[in-house]
C-alpha positions as CSV (number, residue, x, y, z in Angstrom):
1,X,111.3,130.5,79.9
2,X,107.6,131.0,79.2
3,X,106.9,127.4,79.8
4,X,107.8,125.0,82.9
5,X,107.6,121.4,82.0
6,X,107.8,119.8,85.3
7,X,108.2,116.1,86.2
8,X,108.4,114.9,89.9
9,X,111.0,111.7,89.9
10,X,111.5,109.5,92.9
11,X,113.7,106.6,91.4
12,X,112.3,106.0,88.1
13,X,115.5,106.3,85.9
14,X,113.7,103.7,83.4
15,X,111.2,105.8,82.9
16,X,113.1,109.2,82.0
17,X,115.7,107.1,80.4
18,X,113.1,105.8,78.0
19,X,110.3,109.1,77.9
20,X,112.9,112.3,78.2
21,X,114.2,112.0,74.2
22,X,110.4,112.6,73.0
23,X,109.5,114.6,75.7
24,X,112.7,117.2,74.6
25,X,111.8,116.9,71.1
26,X,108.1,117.8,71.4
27,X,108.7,121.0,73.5
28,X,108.4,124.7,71.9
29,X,111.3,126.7,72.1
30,X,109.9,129.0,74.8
31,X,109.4,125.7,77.0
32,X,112.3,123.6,79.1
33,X,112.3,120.4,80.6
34,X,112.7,120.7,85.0
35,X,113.1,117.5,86.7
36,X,112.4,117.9,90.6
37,X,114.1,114.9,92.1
38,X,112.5,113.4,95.4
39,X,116.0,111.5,96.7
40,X,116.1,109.3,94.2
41,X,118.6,106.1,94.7
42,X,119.0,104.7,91.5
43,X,120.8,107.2,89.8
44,X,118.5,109.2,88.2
45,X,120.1,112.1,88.6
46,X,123.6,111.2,87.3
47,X,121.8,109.7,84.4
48,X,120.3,113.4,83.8
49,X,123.4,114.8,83.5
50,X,125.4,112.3,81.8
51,X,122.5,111.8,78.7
52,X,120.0,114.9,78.9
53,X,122.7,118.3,80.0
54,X,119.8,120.3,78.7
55,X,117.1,119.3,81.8
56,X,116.9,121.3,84.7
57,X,117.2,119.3,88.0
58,X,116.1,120.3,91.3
59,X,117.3,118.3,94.1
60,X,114.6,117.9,96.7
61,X,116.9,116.0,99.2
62,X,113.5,113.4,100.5
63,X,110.5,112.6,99.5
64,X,107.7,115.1,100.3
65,X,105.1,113.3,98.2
66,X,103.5,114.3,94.9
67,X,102.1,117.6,96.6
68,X,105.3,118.9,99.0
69,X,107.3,117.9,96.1
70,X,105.8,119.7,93.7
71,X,104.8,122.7,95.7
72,X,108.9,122.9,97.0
73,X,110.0,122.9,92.6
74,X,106.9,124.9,91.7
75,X,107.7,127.6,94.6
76,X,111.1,127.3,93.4
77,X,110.8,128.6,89.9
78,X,108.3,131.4,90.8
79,X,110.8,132.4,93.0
80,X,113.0,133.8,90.0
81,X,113.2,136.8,87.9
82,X,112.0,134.7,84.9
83,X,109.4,132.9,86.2
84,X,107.1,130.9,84.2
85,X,103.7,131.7,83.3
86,X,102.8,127.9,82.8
87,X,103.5,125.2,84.6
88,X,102.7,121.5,83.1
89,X,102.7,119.0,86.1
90,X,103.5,115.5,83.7
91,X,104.4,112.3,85.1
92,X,107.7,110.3,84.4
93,X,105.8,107.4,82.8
94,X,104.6,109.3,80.0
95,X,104.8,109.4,76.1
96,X,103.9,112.7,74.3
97,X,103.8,112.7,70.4
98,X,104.8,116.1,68.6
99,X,102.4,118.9,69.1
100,X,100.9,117.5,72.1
101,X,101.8,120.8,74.3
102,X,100.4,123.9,71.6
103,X,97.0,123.1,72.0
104,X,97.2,123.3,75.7
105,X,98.9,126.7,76.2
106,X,97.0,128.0,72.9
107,X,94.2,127.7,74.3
108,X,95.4,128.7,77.9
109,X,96.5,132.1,76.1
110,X,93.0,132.8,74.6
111,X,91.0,131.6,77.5
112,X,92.3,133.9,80.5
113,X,89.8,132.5,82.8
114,X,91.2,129.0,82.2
115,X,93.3,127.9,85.5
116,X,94.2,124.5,84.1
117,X,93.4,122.3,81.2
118,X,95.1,119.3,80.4
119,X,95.1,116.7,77.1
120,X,93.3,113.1,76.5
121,X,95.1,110.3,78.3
122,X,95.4,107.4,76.3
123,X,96.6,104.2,77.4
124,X,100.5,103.2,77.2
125,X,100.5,98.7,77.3
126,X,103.8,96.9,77.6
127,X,105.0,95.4,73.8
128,X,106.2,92.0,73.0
129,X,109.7,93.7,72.9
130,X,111.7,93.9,76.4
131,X,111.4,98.0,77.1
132,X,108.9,98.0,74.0
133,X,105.4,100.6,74.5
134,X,102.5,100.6,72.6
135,X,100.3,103.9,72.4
136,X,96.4,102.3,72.7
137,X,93.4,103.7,71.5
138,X,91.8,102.8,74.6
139,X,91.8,105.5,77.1
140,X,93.7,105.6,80.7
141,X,92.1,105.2,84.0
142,X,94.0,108.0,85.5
143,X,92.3,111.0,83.8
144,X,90.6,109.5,80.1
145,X,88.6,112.6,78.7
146,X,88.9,114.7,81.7
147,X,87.3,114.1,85.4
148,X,84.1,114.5,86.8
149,X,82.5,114.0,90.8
150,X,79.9,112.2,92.1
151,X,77.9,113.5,94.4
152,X,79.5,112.0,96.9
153,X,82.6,113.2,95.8
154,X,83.8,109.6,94.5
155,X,86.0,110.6,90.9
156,X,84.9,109.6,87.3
157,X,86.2,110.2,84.5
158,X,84.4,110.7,80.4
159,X,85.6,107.6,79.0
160,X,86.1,105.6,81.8
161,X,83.6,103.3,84.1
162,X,84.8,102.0,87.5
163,X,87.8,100.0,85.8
164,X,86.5,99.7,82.0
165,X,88.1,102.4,79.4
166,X,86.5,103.5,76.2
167,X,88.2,103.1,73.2
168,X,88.9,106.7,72.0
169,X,86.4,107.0,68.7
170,X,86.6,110.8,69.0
171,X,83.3,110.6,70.9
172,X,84.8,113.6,73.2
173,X,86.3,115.6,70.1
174,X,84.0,118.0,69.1
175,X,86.0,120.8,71.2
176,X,87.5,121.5,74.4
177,X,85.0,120.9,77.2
178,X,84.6,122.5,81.0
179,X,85.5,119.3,83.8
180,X,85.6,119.3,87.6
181,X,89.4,118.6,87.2
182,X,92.1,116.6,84.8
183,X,95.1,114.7,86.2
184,X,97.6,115.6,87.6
185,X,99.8,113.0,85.4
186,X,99.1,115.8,82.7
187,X,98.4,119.4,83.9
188,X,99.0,122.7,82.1
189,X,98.0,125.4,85.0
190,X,98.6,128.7,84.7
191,X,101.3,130.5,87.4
192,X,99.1,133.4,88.2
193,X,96.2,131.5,89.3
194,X,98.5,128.5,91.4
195,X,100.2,132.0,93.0
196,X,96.4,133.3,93.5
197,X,94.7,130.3,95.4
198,X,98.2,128.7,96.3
199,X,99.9,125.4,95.6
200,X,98.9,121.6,96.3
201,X,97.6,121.3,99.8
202,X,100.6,119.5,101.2
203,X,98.2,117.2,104.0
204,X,97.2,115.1,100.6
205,X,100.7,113.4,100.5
206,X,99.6,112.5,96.9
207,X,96.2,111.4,94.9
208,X,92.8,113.7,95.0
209,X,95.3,116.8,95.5
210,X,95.0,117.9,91.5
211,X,90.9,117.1,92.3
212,X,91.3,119.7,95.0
213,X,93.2,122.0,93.3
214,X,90.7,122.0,90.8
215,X,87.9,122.6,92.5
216,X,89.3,125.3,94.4
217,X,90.2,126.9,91.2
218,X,86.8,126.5,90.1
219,X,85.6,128.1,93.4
220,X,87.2,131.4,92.8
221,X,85.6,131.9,89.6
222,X,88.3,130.0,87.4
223,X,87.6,127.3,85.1
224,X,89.2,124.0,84.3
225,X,89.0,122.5,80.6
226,X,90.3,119.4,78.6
227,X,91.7,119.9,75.4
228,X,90.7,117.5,73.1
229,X,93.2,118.1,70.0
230,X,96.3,117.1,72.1
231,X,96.8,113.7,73.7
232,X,99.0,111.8,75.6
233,X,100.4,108.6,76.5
234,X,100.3,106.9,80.1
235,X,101.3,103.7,81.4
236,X,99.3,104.6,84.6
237,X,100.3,102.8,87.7
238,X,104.2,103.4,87.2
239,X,105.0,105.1,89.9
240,X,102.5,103.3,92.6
241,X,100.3,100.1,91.2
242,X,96.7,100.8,91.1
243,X,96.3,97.6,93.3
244,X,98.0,99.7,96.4
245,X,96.9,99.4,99.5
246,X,98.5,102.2,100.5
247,X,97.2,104.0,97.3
248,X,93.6,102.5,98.3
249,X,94.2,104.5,101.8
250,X,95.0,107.4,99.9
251,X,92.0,108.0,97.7
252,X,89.4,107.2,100.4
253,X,91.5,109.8,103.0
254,X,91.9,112.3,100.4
255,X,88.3,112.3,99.1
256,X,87.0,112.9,102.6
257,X,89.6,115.6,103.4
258,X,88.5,117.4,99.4
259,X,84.5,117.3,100.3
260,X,85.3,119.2,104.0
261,X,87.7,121.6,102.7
262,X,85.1,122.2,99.1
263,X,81.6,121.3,100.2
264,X,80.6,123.6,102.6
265,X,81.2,127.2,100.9
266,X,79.1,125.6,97.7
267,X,76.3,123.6,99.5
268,X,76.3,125.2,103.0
269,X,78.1,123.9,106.4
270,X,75.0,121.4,107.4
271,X,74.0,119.9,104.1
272,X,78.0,119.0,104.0
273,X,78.0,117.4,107.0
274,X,75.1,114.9,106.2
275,X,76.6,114.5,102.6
276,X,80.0,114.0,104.3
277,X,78.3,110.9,106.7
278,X,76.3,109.4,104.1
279,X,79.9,109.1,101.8
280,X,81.6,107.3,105.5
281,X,78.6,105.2,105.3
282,X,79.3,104.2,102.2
283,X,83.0,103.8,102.3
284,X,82.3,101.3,105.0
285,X,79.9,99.3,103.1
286,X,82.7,99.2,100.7
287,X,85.2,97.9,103.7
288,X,82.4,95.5,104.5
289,X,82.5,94.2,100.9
290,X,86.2,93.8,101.6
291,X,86.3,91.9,104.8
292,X,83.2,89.2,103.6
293,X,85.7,88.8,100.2
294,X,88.7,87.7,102.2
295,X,90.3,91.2,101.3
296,X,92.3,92.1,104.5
297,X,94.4,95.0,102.8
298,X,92.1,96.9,101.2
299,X,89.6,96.6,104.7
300,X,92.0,97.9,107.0
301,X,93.1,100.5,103.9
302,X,89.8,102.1,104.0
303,X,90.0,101.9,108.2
304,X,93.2,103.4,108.5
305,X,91.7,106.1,105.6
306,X,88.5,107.1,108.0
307,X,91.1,107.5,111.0
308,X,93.3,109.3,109.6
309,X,91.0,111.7,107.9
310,X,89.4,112.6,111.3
311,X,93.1,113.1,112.7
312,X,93.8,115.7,110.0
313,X,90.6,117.7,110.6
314,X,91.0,117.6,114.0
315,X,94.3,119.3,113.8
């Protein structure tokens, strides 16, 4: 097996029910299919092995999150004889067309200094059918045309404008193009270089920790690419709904724990610092935004966020 298509499933037998067929079909013969189950309840494993005999499953036995669970599955399969030499990281709630996957690892085997590159993400919307999907033109919030930084570490993506999406005009097309990262709902990354710098940092829990793994691939000398000739299909917001207080918690944490670990080897230890309090100023004029709206969840999100990010570099 040259190629380990991974998905991370915590109880989203829909989803694999509905995704898996294409998913099978699209893959290259020296690719297979590894589902790493996080405890799931509803069955999803018996319905791997009842419908799809050919997937791989590795039973977690709990949820560690998107990064302990994919670090435990990952660590798993370079643990044997054959390991891969490419690992795709794709979420359950996915649609790939045919030939979405050969312009990624192509270009991963002429471009040696490539750690990770990753396809558009277009935008999968719900059909006028029950358990119908539509494939948009519009791009996806989660990753569009590949993901840039502020300089305040906040995440943007090409094709993509706080909540607006581009449609996809093939503005982004004339080749593949260097990023600061790509999602993690669609990540090709190569074994040697995830074996090099090491997994998913496991304190992220999940969100920001493809960000971070990008950027420390980027810090060793590594570069990260999208691949504009393959795209796929997300629904975005399957697995956690992008209204998420607990996701909001997430992304503000996770930011601040990305620009202490990254910021200081490429800017210097006191510049960091003052970039690092001018970005907690600004979160909390965002929470201050939230408390004169009315919006109690997302306030206390971005509190809990700041207190828990000083708890984890205090450790």
């Amino acid at each position: 097996m040259r190629i380990a298509v991974v998905i991370l499933n915590w109880n989203t037998a829909f989803y694999l029910e509905r995704f898996v067929p294409g998913l099978l079909e699209s893959l290259p013969q020296d690719a297979a299919l590894v589902v790493a189950d996080s405890g799931s309840t509803d069955g999803s494993l018996e319905l791997l092995a009842e419908r799809f005999p050919s997937v791989r499953t590795i039973p977690l036995g709990g949820n560690f999150g998107f990064t302990g669970g994919y670090d435990r599955a990952i660590g798993t399969l370079l643990s044997e004889p054959d390991a891969p030499e490419y690992f795709v990281l794709i979420n359950s709630d996915i649609d790939v067309p045919g030939g979405w996957l050969c312009p990624l690892i192509e270009y991963m085997d002429s471009h040696p200094e490539c750690a990770a590159c990753g396809p558009k993400l277009h935008a999968l919307r719900q059909g006028t059918e029950r358990g119908e999907w539509v494939r948009s033109e519009r791009f996806e919030y989660a990753g569009a045309a590949g993901g840039k930084l502020t300089v305040h570490g906040y995440p943007y993506c090409r094709g993509r404008f706080l909540f607006w999406t581009a449609r996809d005009r093939g503005q982004f097309d004339r080749g593949p193009a260097a990023v600061k990262w790509v999602t993690g709902a669609c990540l090709c990354v190569r074994s040697s270089v995830w074996n090099e710098i090491g997994g998913l940092d496991d304190r992220f829990f999940a969100h920001m920790e493809e960000i971070d793994w990008c950027w420390r691939a980027r810090r060793s000398g590594y570069s990260v690419v999208v691949v504009p000739s393959s795209t796929v299909y997300h629904i975005g917001g399957g697995t956690l709904p992008q209204n998420s207080p607990f996701k909001l918690k997430l992304n503000f944490r996770n930011s601040l724990l990305m620009l202490s670990k990254n910021l200081p080897s490429e800017i210097g230890c006191r510049r960091a610092r003052i970039r690092i309090r001018t970005r907690i100023i600004l979160d909390n004029l965002i929470m201050f935004a939230y408390l004169i709206t009315a919006r109690w969840p997302e306030a206390r999100a971005v509190r809990d966020a700041h207190a828990e990010y000083r708890k984890l570099i205090d450790k």
